[in-house]
PyMOL Python script that loads the backbone (N, CA, C, O; Angstrom):
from pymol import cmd

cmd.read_pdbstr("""\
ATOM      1  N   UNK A   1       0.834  -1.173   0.000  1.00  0.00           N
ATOM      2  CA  UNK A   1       0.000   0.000   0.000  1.00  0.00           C
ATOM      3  C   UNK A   1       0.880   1.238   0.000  1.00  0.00           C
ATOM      4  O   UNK A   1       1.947   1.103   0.598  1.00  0.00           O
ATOM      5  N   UNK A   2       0.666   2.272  -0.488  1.00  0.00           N
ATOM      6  CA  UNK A   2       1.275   3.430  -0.600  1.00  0.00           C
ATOM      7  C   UNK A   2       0.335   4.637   0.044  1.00  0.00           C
ATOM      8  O   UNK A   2      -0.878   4.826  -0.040  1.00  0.00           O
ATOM      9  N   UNK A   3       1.295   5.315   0.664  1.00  0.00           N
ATOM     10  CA  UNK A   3       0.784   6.501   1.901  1.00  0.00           C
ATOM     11  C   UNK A   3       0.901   7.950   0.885  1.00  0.00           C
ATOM     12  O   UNK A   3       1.520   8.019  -0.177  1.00  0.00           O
ATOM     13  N   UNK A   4       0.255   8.861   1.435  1.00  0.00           N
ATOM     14  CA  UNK A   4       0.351   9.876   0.969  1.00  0.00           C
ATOM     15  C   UNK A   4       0.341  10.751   2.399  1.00  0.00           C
ATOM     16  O   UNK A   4       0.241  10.234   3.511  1.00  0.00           O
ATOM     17  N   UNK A   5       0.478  12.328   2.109  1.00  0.00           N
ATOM     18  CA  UNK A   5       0.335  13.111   3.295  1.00  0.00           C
ATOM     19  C   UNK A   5      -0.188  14.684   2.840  1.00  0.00           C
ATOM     20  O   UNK A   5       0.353  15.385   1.985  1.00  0.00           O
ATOM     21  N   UNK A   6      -1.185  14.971   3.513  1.00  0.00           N
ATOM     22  CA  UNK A   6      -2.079  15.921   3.615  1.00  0.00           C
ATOM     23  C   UNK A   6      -1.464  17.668   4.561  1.00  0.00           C
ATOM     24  O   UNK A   6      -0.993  17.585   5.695  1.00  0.00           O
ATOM     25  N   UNK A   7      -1.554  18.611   4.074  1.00  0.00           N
ATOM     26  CA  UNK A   7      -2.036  19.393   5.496  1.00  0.00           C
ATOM     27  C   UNK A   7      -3.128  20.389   4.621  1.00  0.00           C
ATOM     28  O   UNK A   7      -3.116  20.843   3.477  1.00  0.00           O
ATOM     29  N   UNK A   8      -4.223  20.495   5.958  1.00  0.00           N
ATOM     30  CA  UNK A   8      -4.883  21.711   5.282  1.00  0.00           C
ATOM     31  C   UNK A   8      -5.127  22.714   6.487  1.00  0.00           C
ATOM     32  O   UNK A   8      -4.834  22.283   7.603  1.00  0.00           O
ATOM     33  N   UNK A   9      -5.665  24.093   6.382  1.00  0.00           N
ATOM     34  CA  UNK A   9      -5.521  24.730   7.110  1.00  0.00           C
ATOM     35  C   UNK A   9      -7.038  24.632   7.506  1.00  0.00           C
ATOM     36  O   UNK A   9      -7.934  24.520   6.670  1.00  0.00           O
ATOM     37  N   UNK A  10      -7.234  24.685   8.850  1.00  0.00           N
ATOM     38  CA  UNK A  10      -8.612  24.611   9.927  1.00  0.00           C
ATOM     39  C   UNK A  10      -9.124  25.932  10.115  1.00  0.00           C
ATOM     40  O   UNK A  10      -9.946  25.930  11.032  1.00  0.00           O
ATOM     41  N   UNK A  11      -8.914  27.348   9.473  1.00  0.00           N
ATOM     42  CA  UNK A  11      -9.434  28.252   9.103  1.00  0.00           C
ATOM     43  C   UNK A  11     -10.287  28.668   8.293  1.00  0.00           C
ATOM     44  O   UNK A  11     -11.084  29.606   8.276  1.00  0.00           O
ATOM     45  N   UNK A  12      -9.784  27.148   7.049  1.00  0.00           N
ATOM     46  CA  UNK A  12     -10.140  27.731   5.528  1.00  0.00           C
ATOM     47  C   UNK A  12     -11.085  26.511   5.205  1.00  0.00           C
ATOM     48  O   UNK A  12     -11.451  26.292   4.050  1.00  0.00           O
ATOM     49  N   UNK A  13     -11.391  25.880   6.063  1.00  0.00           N
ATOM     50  CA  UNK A  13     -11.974  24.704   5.880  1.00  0.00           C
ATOM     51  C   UNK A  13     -13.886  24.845   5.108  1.00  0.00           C
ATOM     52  O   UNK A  13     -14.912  24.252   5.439  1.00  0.00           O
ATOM     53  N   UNK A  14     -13.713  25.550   4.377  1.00  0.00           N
ATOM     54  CA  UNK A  14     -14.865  25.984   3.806  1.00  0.00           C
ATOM     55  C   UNK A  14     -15.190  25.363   2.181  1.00  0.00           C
ATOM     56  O   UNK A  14     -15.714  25.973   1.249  1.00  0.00           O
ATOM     57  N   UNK A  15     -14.676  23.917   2.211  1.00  0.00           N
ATOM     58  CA  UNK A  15     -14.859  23.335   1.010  1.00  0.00           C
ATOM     59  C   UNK A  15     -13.860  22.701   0.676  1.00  0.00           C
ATOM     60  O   UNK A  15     -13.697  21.503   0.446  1.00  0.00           O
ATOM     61  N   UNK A  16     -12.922  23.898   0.647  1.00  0.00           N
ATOM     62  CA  UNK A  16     -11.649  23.472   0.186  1.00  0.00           C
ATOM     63  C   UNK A  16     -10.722  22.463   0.211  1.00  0.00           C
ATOM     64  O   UNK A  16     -10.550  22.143   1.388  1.00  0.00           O
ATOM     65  N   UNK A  17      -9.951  21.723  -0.629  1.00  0.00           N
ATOM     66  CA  UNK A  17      -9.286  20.272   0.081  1.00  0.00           C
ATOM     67  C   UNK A  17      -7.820  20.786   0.615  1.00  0.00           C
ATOM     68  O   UNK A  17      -7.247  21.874   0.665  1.00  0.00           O
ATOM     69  N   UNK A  18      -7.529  19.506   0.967  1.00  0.00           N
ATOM     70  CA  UNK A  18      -6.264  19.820   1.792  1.00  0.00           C
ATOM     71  C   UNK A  18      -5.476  19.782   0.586  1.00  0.00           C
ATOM     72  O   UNK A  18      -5.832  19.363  -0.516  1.00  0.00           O
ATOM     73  N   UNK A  19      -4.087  20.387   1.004  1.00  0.00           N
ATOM     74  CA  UNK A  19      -2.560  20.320   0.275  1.00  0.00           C
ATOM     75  C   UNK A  19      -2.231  18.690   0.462  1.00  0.00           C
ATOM     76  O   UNK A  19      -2.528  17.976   1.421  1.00  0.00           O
ATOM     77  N   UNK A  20      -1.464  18.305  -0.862  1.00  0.00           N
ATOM     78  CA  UNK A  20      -1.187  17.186  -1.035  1.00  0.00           C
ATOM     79  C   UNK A  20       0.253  17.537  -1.192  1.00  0.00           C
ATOM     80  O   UNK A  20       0.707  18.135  -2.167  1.00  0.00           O
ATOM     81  N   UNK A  21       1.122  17.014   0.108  1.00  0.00           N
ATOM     82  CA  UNK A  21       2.210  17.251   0.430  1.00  0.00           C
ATOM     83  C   UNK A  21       3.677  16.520  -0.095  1.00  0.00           C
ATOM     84  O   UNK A  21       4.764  17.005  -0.409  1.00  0.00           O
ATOM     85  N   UNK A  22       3.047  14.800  -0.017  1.00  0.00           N
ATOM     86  CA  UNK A  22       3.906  14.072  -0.386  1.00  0.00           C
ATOM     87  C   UNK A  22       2.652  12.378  -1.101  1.00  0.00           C
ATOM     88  O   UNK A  22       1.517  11.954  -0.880  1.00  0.00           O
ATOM     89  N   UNK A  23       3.398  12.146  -1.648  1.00  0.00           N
ATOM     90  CA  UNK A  23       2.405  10.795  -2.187  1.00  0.00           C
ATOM     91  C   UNK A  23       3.312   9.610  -2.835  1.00  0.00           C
ATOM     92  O   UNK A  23       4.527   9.795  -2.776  1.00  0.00           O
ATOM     93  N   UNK A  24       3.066   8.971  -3.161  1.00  0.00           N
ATOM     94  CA  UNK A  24       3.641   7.168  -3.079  1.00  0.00           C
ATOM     95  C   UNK A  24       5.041   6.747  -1.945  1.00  0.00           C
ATOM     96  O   UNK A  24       6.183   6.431  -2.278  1.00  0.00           O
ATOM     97  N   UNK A  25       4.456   6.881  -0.509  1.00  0.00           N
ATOM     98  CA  UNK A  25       5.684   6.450   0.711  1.00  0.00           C
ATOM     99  C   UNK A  25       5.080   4.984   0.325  1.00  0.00           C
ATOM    100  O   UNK A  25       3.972   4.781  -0.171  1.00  0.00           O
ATOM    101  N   UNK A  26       6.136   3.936   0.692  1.00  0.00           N
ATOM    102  CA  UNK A  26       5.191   2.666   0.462  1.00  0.00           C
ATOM    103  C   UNK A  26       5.610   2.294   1.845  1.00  0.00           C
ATOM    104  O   UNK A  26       5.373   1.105   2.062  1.00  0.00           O
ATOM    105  N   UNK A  27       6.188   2.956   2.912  1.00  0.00           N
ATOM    106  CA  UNK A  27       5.667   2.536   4.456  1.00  0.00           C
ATOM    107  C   UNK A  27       5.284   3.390   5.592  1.00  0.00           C
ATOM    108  O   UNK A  27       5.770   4.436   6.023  1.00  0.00           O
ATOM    109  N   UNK A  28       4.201   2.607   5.997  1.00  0.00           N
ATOM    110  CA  UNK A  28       3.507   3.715   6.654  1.00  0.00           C
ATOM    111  C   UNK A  28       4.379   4.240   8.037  1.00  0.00           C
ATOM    112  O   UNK A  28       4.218   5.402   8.411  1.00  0.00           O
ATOM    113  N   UNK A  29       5.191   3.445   8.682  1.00  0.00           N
ATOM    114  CA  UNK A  29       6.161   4.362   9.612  1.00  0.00           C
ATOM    115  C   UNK A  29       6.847   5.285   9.261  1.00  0.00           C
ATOM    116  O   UNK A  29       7.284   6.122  10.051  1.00  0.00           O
ATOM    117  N   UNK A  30       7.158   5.299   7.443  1.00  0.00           N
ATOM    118  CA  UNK A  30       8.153   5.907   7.492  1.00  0.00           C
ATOM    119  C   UNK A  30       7.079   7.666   7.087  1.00  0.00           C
ATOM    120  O   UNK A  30       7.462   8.835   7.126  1.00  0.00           O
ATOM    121  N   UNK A  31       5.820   7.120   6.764  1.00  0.00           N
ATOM    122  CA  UNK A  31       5.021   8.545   6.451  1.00  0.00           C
ATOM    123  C   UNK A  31       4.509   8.987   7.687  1.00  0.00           C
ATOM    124  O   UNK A  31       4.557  10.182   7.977  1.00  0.00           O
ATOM    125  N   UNK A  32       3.993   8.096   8.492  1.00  0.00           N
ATOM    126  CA  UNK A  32       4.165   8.445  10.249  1.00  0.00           C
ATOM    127  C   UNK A  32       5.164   9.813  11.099  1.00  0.00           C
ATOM    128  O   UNK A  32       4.848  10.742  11.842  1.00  0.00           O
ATOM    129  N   UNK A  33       6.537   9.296  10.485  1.00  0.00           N
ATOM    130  CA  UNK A  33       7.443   9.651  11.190  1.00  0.00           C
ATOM    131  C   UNK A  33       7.950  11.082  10.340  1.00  0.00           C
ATOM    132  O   UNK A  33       8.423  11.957  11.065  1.00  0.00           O
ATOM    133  N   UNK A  34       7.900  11.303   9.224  1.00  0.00           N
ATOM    134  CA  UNK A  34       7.842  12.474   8.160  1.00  0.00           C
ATOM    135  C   UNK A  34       6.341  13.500   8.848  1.00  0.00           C
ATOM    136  O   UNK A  34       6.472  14.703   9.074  1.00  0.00           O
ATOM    137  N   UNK A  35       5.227  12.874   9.051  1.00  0.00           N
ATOM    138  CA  UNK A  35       4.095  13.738   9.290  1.00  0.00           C
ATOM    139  C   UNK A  35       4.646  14.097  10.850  1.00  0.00           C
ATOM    140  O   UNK A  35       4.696  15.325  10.919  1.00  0.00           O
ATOM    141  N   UNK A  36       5.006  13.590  11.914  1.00  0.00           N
ATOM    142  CA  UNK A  36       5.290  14.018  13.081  1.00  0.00           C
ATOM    143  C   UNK A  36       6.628  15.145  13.073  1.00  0.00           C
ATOM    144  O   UNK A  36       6.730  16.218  13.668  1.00  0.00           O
ATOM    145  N   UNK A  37       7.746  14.340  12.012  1.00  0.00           N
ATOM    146  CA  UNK A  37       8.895  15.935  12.059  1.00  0.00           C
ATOM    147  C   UNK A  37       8.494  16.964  11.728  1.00  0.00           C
ATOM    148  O   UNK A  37       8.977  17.863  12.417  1.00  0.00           O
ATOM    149  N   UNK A  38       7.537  17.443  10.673  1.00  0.00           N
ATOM    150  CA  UNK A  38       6.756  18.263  10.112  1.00  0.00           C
ATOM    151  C   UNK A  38       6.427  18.885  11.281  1.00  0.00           C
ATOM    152  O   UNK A  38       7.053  19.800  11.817  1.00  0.00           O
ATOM    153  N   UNK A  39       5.264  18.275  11.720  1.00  0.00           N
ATOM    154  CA  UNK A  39       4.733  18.668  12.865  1.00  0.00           C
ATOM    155  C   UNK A  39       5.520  19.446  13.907  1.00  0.00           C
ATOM    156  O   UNK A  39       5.377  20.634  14.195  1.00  0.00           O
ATOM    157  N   UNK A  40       6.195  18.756  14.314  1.00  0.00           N
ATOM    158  CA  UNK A  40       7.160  19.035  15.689  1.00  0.00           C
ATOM    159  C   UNK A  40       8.236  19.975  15.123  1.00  0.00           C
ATOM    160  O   UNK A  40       9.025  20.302  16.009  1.00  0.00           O
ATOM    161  N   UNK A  41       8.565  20.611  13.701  1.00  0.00           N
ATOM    162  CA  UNK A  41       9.618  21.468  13.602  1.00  0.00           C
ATOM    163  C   UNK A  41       8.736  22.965  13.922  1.00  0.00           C
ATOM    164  O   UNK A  41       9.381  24.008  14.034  1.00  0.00           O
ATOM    165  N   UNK A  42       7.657  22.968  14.017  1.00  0.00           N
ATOM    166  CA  UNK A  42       6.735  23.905  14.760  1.00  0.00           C
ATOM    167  C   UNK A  42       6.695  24.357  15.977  1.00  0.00           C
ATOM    168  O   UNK A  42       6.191  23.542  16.749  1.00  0.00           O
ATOM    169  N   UNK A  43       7.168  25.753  16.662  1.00  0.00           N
ATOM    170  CA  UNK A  43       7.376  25.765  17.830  1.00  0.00           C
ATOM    171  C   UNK A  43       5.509  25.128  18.869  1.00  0.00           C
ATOM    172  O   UNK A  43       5.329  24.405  19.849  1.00  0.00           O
ATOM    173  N   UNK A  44       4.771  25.720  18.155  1.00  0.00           N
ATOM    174  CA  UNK A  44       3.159  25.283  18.440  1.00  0.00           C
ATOM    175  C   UNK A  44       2.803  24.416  17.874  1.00  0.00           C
ATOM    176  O   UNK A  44       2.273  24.547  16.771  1.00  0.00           O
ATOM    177  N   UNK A  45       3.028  22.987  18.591  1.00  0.00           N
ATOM    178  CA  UNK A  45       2.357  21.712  17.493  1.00  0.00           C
ATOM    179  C   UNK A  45       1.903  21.053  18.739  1.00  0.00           C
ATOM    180  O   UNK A  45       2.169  21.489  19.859  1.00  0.00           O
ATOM    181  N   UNK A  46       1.040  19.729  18.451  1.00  0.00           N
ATOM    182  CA  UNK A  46       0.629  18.556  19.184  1.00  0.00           C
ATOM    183  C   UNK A  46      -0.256  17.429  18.099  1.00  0.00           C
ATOM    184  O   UNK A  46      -0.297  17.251  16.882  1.00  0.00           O
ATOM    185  N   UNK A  47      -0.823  16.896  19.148  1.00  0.00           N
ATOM    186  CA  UNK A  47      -1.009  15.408  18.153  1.00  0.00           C
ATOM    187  C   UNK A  47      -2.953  14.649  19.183  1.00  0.00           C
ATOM    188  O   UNK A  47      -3.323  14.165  20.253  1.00  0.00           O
ATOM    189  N   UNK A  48      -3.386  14.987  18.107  1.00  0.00           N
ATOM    190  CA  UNK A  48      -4.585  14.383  18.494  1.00  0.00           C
ATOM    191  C   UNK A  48      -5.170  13.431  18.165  1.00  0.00           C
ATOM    192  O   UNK A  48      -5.741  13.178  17.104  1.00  0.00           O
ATOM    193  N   UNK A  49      -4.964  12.441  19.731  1.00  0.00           N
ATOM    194  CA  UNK A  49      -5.021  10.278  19.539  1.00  0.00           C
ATOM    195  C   UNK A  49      -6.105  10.280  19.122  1.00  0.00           C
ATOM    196  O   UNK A  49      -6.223   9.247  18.464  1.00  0.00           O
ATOM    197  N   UNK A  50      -7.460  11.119  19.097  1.00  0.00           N
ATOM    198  CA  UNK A  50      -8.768  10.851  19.047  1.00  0.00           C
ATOM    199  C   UNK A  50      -8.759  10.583  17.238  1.00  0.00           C
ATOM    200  O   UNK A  50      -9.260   9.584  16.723  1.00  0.00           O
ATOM    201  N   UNK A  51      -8.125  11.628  16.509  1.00  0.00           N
ATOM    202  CA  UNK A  51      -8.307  11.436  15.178  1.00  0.00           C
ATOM    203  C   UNK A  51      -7.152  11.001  14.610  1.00  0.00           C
ATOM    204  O   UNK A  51      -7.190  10.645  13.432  1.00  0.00           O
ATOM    205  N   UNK A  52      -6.105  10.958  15.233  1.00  0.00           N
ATOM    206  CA  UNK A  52      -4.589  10.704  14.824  1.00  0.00           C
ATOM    207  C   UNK A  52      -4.036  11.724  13.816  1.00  0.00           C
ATOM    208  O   UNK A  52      -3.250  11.525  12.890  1.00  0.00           O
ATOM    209  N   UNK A  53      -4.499  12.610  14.123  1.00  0.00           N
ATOM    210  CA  UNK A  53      -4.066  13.944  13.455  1.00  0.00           C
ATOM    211  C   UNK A  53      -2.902  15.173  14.045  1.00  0.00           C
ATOM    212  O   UNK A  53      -3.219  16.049  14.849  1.00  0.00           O
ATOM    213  N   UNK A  54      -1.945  15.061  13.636  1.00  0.00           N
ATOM    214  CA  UNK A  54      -0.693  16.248  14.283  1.00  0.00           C
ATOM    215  C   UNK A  54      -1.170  17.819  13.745  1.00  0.00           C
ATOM    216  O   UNK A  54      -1.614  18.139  12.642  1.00  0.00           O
ATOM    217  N   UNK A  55      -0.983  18.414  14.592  1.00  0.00           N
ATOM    218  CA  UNK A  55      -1.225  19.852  14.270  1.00  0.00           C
ATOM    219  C   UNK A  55      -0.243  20.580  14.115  1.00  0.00           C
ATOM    220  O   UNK A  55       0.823  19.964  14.135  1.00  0.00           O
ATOM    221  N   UNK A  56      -0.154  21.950  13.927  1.00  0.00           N
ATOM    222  CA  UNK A  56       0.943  23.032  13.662  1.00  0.00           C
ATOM    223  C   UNK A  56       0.138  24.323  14.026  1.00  0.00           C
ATOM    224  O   UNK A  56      -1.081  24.376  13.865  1.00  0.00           O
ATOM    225  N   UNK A  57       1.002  25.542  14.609  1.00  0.00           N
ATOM    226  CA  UNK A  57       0.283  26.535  13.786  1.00  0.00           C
ATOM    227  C   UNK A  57       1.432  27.649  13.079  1.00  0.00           C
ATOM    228  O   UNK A  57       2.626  27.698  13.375  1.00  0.00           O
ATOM    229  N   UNK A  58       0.776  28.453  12.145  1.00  0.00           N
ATOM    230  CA  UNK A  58       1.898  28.900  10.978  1.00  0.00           C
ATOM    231  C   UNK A  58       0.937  29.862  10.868  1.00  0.00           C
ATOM    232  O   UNK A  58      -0.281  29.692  10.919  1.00  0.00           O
ATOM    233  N   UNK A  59       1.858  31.428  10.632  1.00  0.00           N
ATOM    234  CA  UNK A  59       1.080  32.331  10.390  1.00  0.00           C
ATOM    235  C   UNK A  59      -0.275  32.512  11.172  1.00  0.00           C
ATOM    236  O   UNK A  59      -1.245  33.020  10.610  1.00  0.00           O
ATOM    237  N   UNK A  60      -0.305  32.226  12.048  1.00  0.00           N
ATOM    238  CA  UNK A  60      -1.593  32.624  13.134  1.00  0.00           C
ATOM    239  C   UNK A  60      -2.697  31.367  13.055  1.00  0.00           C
ATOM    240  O   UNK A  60      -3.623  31.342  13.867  1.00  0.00           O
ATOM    241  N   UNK A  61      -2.552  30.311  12.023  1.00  0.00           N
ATOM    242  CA  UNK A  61      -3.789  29.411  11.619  1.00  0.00           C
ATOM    243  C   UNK A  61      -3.036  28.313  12.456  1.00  0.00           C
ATOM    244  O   UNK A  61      -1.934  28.336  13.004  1.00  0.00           O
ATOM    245  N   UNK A  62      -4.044  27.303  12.364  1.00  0.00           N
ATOM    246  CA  UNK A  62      -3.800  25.882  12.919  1.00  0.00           C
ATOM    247  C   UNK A  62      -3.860  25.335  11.808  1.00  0.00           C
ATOM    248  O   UNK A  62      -4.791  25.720  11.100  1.00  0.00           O
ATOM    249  N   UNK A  63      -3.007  24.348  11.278  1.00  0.00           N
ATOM    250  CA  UNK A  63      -2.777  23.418  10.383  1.00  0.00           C
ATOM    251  C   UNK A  63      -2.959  22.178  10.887  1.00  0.00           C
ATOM    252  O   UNK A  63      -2.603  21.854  12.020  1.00  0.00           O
ATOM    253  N   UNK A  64      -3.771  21.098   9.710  1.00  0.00           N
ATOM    254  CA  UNK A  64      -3.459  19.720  10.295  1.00  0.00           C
ATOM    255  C   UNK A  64      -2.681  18.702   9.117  1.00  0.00           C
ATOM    256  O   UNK A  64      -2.544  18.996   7.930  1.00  0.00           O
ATOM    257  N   UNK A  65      -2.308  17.679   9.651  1.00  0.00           N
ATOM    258  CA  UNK A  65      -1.453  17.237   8.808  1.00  0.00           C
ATOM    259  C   UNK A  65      -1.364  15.950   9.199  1.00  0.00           C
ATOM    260  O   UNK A  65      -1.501  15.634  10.381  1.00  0.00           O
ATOM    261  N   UNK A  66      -1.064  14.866   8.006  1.00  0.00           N
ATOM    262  CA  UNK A  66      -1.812  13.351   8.124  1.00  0.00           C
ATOM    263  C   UNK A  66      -1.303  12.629   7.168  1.00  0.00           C
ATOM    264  O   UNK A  66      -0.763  13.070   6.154  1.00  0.00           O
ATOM    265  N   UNK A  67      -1.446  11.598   7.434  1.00  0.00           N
ATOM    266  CA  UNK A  67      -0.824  10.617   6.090  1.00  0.00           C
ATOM    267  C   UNK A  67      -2.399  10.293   5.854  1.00  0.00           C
ATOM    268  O   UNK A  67      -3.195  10.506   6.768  1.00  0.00           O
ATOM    269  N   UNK A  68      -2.929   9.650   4.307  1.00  0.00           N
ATOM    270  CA  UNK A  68      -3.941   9.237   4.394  1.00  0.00           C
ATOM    271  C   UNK A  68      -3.386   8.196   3.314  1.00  0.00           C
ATOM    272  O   UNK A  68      -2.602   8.683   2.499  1.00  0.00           O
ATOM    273  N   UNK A  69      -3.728   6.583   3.165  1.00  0.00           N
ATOM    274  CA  UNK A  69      -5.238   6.498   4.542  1.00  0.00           C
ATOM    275  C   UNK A  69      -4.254   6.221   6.042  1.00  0.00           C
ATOM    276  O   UNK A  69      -3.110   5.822   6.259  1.00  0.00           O
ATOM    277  N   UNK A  70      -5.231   6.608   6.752  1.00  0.00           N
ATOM    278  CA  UNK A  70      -4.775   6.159   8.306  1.00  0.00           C
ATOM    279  C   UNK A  70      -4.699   5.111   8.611  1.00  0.00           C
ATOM    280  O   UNK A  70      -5.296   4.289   7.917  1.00  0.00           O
ATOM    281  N   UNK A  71      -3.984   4.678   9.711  1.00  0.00           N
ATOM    282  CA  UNK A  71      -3.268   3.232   9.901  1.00  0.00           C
ATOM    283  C   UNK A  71      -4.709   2.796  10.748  1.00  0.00           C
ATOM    284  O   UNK A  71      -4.830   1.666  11.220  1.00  0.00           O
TER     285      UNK A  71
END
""", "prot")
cmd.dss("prot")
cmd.show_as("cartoon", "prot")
cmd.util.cbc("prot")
cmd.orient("prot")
């Protein structure tokens, strides 16, 4: 199976799709571990178990960011 990775911004969420960041990882730790550095090179980030979604924020917005599909 091959992973891809998403972020879209939770401001703009008015239709619009997310940014398609990266696409054919063929393992999912290794798109796991790419979506969390992302994440975490953000001084404002965290990670929410409920949806398995890492956040950011950039320029004043909250970003989310994901491999899809989810494990």
């Amino acid at each position: 199976m091959s992973y891809s990775i998403f972020v879209r911004d939770r401001a703009q969420m008015d239709g619009r799709s997310p940014q398609l960041l990266a696409y054919d990882i063929h393992d999912r730790s290794a798109a796991a571990a790419l979506v969390s550095l992302i994440a975490t090179s953000y001084r404002d980030h965290g990670f929410n178990p409920a949806t398995r979604v890492h956040w950011f924020r950039a320029d004043g917005n909250v970003h989310e960011i994901y491999t899809w599909p989810h494990a």
